[in-house]
N, CA, C and O atoms as a GROMACS GRO file, in nm:
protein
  572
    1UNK      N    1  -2.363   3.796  -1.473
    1UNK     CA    2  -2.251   3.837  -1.556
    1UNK      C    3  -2.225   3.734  -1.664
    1UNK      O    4  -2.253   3.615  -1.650
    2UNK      N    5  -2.157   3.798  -1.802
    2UNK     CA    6  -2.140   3.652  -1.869
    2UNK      C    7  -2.008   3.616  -1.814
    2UNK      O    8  -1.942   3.683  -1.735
    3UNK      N    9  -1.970   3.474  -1.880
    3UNK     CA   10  -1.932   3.373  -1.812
    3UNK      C   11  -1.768   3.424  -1.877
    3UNK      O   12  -1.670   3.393  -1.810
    4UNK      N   13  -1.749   3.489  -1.985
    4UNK     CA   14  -1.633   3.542  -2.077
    4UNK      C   15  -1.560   3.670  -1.947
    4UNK      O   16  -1.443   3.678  -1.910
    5UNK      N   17  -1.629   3.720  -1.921
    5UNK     CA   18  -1.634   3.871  -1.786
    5UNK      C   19  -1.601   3.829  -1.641
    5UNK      O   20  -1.547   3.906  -1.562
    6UNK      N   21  -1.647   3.658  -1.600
    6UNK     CA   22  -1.597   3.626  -1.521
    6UNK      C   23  -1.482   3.544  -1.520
    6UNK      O   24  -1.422   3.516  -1.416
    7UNK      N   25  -1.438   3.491  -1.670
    7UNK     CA   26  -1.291   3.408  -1.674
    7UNK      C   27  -1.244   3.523  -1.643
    7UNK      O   28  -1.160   3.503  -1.555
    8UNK      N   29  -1.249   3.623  -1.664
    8UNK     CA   30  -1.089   3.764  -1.704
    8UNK      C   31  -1.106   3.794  -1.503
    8UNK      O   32  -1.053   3.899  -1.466
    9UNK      N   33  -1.169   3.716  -1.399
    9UNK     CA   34  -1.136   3.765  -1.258
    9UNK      C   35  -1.040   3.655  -1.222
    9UNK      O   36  -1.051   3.533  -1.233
   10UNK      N   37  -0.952   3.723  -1.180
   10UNK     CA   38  -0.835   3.654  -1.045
   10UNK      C   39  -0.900   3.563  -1.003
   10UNK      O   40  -1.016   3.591  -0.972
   11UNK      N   41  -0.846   3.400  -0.981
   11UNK     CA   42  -0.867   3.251  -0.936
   11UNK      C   43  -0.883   3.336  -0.761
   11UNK      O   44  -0.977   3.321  -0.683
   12UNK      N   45  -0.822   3.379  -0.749
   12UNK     CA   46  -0.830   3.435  -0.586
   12UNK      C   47  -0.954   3.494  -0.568
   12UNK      O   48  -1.029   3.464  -0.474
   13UNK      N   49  -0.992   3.615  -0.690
   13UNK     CA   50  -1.100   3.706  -0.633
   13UNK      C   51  -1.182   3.585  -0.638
   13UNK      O   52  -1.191   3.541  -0.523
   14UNK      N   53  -1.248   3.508  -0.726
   14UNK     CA   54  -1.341   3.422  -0.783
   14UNK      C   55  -1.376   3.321  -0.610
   14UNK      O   56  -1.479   3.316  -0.544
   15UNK      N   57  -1.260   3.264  -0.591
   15UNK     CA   58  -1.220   3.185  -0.427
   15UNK      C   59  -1.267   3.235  -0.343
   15UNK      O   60  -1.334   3.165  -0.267
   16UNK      N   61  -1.247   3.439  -0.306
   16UNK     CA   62  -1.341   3.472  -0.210
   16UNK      C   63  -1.477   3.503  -0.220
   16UNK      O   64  -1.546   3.536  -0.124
   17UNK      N   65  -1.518   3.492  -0.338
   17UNK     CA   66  -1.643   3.582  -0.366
   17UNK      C   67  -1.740   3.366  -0.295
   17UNK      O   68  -1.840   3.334  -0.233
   18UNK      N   69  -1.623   3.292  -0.361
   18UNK     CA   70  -1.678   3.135  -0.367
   18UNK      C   71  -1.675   3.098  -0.195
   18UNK      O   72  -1.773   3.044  -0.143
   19UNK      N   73  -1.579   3.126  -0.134
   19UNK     CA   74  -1.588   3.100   0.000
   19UNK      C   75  -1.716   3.180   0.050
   19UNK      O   76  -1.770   3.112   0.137
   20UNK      N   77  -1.780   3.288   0.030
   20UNK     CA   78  -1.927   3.339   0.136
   20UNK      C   79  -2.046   3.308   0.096
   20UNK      O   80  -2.149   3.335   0.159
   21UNK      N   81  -2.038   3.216  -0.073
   21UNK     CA   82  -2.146   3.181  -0.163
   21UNK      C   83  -2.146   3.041  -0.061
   21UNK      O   84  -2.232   3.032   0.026
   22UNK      N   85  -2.036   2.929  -0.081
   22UNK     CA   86  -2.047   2.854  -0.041
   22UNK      C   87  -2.096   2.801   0.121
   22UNK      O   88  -2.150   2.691   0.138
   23UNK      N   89  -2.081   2.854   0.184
   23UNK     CA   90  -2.094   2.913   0.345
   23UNK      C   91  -2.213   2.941   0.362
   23UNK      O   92  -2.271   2.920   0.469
   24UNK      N   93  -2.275   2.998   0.246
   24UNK     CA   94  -2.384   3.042   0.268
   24UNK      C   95  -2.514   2.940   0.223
   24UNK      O   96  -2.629   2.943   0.266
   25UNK      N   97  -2.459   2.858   0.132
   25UNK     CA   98  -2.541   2.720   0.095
   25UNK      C   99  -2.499   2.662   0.200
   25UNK      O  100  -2.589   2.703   0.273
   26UNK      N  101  -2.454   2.619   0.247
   26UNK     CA  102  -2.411   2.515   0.386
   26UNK      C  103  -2.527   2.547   0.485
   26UNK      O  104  -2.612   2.469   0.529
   27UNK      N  105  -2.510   2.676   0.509
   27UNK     CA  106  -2.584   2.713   0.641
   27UNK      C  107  -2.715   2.689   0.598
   27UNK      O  108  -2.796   2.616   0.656
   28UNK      N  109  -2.732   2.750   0.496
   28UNK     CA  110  -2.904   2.740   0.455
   28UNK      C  111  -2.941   2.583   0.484
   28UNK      O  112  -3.030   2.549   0.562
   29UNK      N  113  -2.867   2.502   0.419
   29UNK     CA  114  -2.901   2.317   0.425
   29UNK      C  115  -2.888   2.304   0.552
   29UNK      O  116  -2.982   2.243   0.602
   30UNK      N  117  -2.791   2.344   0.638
   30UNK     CA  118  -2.844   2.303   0.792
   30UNK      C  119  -2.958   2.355   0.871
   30UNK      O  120  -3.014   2.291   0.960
   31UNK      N  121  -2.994   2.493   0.826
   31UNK     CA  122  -3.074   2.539   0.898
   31UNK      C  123  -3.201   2.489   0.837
   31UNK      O  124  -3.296   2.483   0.915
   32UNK      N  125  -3.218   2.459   0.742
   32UNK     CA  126  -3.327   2.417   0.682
   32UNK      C  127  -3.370   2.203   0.731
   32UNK      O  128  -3.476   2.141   0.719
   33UNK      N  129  -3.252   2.163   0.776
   33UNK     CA  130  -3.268   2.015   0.794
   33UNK      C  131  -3.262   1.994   0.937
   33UNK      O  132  -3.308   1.887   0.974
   34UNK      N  133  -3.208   2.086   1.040
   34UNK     CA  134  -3.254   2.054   1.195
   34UNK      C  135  -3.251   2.197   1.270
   34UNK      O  136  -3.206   2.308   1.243
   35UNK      N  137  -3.314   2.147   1.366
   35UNK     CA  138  -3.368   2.301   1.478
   35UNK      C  139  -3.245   2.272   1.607
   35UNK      O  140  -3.284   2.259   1.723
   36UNK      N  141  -3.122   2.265   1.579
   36UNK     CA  142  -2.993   2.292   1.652
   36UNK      C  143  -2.956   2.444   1.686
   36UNK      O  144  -2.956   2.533   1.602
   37UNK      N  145  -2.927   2.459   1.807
   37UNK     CA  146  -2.890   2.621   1.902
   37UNK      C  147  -2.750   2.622   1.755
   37UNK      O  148  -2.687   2.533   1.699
   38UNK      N  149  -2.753   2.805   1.740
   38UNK     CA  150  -2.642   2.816   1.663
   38UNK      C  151  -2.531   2.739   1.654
   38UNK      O  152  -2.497   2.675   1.554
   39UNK      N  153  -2.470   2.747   1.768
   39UNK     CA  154  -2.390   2.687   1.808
   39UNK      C  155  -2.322   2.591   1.780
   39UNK      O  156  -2.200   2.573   1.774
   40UNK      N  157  -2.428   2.514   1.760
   40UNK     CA  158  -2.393   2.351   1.681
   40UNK      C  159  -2.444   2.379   1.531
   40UNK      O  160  -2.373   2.312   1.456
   41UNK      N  161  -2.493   2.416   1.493
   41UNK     CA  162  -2.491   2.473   1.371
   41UNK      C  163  -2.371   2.501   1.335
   41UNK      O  164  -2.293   2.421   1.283
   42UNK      N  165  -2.357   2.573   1.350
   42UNK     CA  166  -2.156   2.646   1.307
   42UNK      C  167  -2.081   2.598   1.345
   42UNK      O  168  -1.980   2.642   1.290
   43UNK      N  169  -2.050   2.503   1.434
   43UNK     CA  170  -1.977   2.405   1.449
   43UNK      C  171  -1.965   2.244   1.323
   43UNK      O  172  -1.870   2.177   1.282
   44UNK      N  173  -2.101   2.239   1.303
   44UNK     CA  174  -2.113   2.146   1.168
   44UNK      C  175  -2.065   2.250   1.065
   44UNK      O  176  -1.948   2.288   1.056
   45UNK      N  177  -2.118   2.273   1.026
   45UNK     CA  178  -2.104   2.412   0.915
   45UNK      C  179  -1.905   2.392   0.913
   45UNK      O  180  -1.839   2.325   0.834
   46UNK      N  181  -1.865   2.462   1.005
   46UNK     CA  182  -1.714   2.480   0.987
   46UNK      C  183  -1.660   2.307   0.975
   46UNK      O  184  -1.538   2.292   0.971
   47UNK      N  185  -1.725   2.214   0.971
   47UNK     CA  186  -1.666   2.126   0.962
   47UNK      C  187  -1.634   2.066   0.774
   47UNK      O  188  -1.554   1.997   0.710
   48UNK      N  189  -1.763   2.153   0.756
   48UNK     CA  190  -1.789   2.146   0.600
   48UNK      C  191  -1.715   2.266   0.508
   48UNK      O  192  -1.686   2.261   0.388
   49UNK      N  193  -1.700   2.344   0.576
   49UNK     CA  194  -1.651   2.494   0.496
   49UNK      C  195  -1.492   2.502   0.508
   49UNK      O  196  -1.422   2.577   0.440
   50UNK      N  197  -1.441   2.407   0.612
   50UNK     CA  198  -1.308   2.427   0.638
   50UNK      C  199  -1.243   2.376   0.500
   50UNK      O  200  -1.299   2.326   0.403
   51UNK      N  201  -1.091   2.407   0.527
   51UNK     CA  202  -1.011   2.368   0.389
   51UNK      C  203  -1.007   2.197   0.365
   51UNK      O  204  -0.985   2.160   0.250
   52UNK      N  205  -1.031   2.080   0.484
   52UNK     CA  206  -1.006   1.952   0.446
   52UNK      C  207  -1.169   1.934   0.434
   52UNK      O  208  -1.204   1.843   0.359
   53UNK      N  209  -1.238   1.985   0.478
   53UNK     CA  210  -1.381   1.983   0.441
   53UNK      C  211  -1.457   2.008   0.290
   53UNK      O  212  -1.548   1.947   0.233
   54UNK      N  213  -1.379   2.120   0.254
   54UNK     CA  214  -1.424   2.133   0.133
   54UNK      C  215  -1.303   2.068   0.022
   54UNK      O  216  -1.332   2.096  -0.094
   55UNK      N  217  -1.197   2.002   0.032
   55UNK     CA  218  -1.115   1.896  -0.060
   55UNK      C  219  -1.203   1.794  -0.046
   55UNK      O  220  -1.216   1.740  -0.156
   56UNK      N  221  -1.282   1.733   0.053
   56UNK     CA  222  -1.328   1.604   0.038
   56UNK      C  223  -1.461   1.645  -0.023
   56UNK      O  224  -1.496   1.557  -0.102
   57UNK      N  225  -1.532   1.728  -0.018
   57UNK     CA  226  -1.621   1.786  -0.119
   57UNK      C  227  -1.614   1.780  -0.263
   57UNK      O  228  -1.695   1.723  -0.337
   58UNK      N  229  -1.488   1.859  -0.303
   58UNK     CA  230  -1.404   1.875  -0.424
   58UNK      C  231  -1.388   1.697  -0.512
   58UNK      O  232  -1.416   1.664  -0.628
   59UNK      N  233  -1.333   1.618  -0.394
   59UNK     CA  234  -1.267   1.517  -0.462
   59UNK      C  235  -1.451   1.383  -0.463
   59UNK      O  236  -1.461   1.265  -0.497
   60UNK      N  237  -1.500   1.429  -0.439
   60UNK     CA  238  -1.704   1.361  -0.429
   60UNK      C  239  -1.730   1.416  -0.559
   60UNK      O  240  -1.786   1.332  -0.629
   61UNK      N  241  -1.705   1.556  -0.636
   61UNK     CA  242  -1.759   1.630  -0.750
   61UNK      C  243  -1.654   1.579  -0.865
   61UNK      O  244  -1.695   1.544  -0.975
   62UNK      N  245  -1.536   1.577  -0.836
   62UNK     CA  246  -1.437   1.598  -0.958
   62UNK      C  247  -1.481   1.557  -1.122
   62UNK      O  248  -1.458   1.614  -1.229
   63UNK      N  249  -1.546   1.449  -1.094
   63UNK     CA  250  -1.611   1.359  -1.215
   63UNK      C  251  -1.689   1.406  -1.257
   63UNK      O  252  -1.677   1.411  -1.380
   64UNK      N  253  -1.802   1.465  -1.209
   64UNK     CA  254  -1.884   1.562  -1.270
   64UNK      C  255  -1.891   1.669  -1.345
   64UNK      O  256  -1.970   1.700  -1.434
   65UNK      N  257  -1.791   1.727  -1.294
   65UNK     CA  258  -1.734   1.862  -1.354
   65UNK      C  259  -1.735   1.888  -1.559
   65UNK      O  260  -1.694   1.816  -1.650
   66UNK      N  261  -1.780   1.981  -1.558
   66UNK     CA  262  -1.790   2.000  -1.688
   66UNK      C  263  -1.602   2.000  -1.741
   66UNK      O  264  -1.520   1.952  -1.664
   67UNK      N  265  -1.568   2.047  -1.846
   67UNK     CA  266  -1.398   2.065  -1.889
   67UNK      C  267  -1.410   2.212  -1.830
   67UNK      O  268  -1.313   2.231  -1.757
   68UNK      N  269  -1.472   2.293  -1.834
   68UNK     CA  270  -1.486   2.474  -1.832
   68UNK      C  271  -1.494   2.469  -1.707
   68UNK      O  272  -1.440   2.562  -1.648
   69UNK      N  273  -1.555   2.375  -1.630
   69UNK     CA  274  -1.549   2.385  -1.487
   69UNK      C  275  -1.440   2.349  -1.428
   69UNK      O  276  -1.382   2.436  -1.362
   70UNK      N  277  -1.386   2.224  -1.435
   70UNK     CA  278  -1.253   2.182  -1.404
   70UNK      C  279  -1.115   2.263  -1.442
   70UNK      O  280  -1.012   2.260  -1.374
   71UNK      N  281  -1.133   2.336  -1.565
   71UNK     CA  282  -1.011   2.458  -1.571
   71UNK      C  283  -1.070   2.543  -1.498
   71UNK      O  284  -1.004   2.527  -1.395
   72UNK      N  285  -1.169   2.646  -1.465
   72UNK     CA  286  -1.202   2.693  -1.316
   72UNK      C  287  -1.116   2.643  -1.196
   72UNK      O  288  -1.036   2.718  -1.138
   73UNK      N  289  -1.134   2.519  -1.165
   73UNK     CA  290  -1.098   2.471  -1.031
   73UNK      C  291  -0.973   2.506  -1.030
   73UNK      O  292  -0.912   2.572  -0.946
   74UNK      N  293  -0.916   2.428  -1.186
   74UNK     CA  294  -0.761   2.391  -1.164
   74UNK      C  295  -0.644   2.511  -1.114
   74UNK      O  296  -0.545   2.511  -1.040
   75UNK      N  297  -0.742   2.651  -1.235
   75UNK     CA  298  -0.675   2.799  -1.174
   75UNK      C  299  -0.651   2.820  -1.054
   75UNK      O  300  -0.547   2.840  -0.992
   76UNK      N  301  -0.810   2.809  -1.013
   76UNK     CA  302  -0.773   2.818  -0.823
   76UNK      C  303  -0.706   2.756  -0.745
   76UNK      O  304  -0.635   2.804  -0.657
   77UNK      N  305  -0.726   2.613  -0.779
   77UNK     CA  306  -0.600   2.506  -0.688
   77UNK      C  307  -0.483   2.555  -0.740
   77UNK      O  308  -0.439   2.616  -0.643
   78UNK      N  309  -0.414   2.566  -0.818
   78UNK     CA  310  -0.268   2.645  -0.887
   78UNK      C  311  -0.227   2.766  -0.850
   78UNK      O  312  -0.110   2.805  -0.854
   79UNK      N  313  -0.342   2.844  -0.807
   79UNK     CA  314  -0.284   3.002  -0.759
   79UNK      C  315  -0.226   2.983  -0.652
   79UNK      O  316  -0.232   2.884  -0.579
   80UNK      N  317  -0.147   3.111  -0.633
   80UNK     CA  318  -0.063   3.125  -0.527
   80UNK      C  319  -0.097   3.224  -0.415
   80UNK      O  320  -0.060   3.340  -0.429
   81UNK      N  321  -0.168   3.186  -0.302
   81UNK     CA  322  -0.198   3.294  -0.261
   81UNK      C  323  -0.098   3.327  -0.179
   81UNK      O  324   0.002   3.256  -0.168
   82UNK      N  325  -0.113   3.441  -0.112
   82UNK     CA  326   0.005   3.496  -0.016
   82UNK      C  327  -0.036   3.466   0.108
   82UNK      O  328   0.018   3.532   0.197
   83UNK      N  329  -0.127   3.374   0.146
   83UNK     CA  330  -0.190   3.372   0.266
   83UNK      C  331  -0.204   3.203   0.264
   83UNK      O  332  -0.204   3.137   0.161
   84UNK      N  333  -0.216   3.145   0.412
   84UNK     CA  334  -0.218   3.004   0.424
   84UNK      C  335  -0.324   2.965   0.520
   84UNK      O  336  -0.295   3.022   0.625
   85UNK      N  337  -0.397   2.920   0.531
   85UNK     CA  338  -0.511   2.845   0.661
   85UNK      C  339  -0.442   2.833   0.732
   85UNK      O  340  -0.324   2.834   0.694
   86UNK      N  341  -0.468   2.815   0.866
   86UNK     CA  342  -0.374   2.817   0.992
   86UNK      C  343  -0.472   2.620   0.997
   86UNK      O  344  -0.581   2.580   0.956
   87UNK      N  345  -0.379   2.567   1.056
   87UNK     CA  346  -0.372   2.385   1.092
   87UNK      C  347  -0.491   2.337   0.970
   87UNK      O  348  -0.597   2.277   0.978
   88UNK      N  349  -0.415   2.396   0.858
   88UNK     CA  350  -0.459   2.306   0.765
   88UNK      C  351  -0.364   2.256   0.648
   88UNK      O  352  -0.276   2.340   0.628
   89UNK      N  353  -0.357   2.167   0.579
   89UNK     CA  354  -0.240   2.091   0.524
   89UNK      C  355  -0.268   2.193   0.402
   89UNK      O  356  -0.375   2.252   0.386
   90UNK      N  357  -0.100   2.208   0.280
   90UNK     CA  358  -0.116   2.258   0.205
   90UNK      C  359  -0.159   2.235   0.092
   90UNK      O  360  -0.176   2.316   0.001
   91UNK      N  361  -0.188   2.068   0.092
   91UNK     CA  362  -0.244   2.017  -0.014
   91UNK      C  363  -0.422   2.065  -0.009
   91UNK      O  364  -0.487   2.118  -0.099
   92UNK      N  365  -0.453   2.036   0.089
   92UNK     CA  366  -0.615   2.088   0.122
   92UNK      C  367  -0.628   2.196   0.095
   92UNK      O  368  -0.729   2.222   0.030
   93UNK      N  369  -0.544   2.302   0.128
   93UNK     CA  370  -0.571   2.461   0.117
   93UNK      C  371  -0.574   2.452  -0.021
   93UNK      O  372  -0.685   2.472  -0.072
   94UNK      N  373  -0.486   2.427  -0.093
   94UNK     CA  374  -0.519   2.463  -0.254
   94UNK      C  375  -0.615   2.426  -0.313
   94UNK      O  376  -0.686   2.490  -0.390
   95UNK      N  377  -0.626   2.259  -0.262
   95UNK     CA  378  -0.760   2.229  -0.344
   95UNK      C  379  -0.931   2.305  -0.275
   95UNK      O  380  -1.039   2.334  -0.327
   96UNK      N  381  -0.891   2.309  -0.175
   96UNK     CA  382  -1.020   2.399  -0.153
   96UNK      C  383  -1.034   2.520  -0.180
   96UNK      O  384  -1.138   2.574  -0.144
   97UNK      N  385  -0.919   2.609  -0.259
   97UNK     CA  386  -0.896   2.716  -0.284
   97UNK      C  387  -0.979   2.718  -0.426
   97UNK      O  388  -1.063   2.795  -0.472
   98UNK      N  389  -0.910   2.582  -0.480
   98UNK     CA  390  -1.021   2.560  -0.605
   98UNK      C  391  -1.159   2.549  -0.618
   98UNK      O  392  -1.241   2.602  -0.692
   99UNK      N  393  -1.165   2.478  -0.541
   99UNK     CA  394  -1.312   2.444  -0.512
   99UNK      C  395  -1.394   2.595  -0.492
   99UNK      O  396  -1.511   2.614  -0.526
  100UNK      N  397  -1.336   2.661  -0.450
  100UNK     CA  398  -1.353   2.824  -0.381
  100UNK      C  399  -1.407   2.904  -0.516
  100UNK      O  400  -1.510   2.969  -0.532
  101UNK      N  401  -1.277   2.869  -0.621
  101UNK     CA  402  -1.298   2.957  -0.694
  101UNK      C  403  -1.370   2.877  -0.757
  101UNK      O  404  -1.376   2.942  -0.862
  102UNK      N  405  -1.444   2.767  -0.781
  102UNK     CA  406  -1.563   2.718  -0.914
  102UNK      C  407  -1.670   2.758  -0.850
  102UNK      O  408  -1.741   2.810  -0.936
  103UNK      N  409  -1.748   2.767  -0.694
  103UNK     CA  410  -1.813   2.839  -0.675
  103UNK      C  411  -1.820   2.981  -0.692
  103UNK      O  412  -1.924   3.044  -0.714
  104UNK      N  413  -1.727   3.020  -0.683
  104UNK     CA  414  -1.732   3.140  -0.714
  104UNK      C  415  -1.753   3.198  -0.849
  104UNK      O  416  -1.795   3.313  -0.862
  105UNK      N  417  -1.727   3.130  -0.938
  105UNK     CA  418  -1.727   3.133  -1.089
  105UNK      C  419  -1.848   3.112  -1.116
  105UNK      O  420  -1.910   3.195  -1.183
  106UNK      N  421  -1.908   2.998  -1.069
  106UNK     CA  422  -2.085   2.927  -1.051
  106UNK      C  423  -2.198   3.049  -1.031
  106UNK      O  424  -2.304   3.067  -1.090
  107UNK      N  425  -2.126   3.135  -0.912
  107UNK     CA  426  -2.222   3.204  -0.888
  107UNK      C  427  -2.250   3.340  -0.978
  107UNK      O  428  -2.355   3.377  -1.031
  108UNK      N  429  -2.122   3.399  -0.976
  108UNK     CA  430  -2.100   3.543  -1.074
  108UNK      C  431  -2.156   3.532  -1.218
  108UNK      O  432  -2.202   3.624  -1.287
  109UNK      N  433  -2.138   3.373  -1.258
  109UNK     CA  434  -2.197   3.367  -1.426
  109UNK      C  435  -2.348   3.294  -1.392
  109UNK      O  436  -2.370   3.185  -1.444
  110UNK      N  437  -2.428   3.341  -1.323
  110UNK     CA  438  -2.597   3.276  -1.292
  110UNK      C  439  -2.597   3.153  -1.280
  110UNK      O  440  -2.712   3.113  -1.297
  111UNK      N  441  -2.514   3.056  -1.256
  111UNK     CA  442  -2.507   2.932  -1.244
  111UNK      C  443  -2.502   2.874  -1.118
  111UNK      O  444  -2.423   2.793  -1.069
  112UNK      N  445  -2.679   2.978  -1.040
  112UNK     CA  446  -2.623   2.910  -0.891
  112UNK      C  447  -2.689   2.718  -0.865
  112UNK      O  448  -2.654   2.634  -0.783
  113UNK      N  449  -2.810   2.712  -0.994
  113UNK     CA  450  -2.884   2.579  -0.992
  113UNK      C  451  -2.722   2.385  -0.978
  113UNK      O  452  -2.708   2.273  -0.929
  114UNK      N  453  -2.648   2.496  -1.069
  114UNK     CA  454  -2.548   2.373  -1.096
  114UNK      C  455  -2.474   2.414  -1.001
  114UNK      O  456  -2.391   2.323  -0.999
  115UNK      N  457  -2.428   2.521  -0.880
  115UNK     CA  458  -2.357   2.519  -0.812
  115UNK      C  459  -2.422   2.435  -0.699
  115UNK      O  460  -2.356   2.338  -0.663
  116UNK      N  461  -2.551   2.458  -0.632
  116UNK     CA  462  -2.629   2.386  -0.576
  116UNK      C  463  -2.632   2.223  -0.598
  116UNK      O  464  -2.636   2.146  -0.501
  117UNK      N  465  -2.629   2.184  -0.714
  117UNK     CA  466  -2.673   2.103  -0.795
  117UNK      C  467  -2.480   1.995  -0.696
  117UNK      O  468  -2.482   1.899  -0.619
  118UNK      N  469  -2.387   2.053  -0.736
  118UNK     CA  470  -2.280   2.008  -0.721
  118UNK      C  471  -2.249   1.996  -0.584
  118UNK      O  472  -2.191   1.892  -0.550
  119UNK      N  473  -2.291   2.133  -0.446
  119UNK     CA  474  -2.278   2.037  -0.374
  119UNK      C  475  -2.373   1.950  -0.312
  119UNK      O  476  -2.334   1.866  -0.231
  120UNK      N  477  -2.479   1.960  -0.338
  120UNK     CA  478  -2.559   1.862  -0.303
  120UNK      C  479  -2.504   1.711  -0.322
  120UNK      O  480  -2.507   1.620  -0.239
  121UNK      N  481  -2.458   1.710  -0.434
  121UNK     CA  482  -2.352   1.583  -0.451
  121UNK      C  483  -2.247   1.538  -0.377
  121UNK      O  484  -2.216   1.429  -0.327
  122UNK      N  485  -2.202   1.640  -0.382
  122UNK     CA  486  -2.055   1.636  -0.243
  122UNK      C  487  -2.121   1.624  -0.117
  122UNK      O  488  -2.060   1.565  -0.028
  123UNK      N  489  -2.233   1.670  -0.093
  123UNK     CA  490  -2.261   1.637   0.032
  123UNK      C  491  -2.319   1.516   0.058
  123UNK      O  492  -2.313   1.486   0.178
  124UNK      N  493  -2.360   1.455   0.005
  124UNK     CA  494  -2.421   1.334  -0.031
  124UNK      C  495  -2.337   1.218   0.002
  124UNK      O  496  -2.350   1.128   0.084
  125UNK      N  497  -2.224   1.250  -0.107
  125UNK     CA  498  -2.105   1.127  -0.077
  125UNK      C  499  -1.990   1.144   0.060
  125UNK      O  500  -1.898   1.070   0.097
  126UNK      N  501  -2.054   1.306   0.127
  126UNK     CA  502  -1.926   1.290   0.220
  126UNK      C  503  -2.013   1.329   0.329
  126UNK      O  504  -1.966   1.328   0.443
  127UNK      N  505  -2.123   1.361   0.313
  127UNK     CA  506  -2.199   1.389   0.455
  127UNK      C  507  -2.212   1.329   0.556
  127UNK      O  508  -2.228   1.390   0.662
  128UNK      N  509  -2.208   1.206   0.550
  128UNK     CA  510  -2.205   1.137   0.740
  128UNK      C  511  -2.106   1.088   0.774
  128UNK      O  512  -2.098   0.973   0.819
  129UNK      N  513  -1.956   1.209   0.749
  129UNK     CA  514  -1.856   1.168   0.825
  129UNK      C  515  -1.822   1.344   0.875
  129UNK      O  516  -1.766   1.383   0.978
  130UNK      N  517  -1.882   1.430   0.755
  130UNK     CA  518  -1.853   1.567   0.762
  130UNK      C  519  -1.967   1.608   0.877
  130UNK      O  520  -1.935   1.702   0.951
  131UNK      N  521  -2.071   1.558   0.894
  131UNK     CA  522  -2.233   1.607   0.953
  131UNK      C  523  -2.186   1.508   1.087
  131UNK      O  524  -2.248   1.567   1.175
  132UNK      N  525  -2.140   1.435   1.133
  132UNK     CA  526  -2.169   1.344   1.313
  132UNK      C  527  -2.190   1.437   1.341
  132UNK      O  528  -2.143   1.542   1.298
  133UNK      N  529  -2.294   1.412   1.452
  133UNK     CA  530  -2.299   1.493   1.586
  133UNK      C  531  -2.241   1.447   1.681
  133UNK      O  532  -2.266   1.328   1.699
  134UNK      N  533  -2.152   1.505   1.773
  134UNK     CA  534  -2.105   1.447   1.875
  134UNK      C  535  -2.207   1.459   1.986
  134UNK      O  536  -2.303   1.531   1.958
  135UNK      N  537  -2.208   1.392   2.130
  135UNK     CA  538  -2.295   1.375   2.219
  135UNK      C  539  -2.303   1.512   2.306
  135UNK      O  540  -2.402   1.533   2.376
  136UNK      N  541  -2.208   1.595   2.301
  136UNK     CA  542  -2.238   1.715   2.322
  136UNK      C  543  -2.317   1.817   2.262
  136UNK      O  544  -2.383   1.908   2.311
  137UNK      N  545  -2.289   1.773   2.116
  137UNK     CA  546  -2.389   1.865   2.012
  137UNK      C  547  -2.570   1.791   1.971
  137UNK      O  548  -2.673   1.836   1.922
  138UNK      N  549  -2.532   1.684   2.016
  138UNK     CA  550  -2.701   1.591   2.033
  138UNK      C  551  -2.747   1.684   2.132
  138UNK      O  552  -2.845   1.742   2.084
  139UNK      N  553  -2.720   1.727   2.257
  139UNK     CA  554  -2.758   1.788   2.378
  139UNK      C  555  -2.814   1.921   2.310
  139UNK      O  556  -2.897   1.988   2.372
  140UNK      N  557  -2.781   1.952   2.211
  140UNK     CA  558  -2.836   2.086   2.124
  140UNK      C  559  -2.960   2.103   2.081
  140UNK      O  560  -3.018   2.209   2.104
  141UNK      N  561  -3.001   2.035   2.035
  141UNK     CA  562  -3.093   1.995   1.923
  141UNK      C  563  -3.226   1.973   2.001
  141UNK      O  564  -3.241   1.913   2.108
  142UNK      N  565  -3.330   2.040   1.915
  142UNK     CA  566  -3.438   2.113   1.984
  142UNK      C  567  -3.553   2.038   1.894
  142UNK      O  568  -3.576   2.075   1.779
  143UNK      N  569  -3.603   1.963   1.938
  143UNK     CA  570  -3.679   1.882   1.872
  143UNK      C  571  -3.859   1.927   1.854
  143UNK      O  572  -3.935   1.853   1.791
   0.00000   0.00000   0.00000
């Protein structure tokens, strides 16, 4: 889509379309970097996709961000949704709401190389506190 067709969508629609894009790069990078029972898979995964998971993502990228990208974010962190994460703070929910919607924006205008591109970065600077395995989830892992 062009990128003019996807400013004119709702910071919200943009957030959900960005929450199953994003989810869906996560999983791929785990499944692609260890042979872990689902289980522990999606257990890392939600550690990364959750709302304080993806602010500390957000706040690893911020600098990067193009200006067109960062008004993206800022819409989404600013919207209001009618809905709240359950045990997650409200500062996190918004900013990962943002974060939600620049993937989401990333993806709808063909820009999945720089969406990739971005969190690879975020994961980079926040991955070995977001990725531990605990000694129960070592017991997983299928070597």
């Amino acid at each position: 889509m062009e990128k003019e067709v996807v400013k004119a969508y709702s910071p919200l629609v943009l957030a959900y379309m960005g929450d199953a894009v994003c989810e869906q790069i996560i999983r791929e990078k785990l499944v692609t970097r260890d042979h872990s029972r689902p289980a522990a898979l999606n257990r890392r995964c939600a550690r990364i996709v959750c709302a304080a998971g993806q602010a500390r993502l957000m706040a690893a990228i911020l600098e990067e961000l193009t200006e067109e990208e960062e008004a993206v974010y800022r819409r989404g962190r600013n919207a209001h949704s009618p809905t709240m994460a359950k045990n997650q703070s409200v500062h996190d929910y918004r900013i990962a709401t943002g974060f939600e919607a620049l993937c989401g924006y990333l993806h709808l205008s063909g820009s999945r190389e720089r969406l990739i591109a971005l969190i690879d970065k975020g994961l980079a600077a926040v991955e070995p506190d977001l990725l531990k395995m605990s000694d129960t989830e070592n017991a997983d892992v299928h070597i």
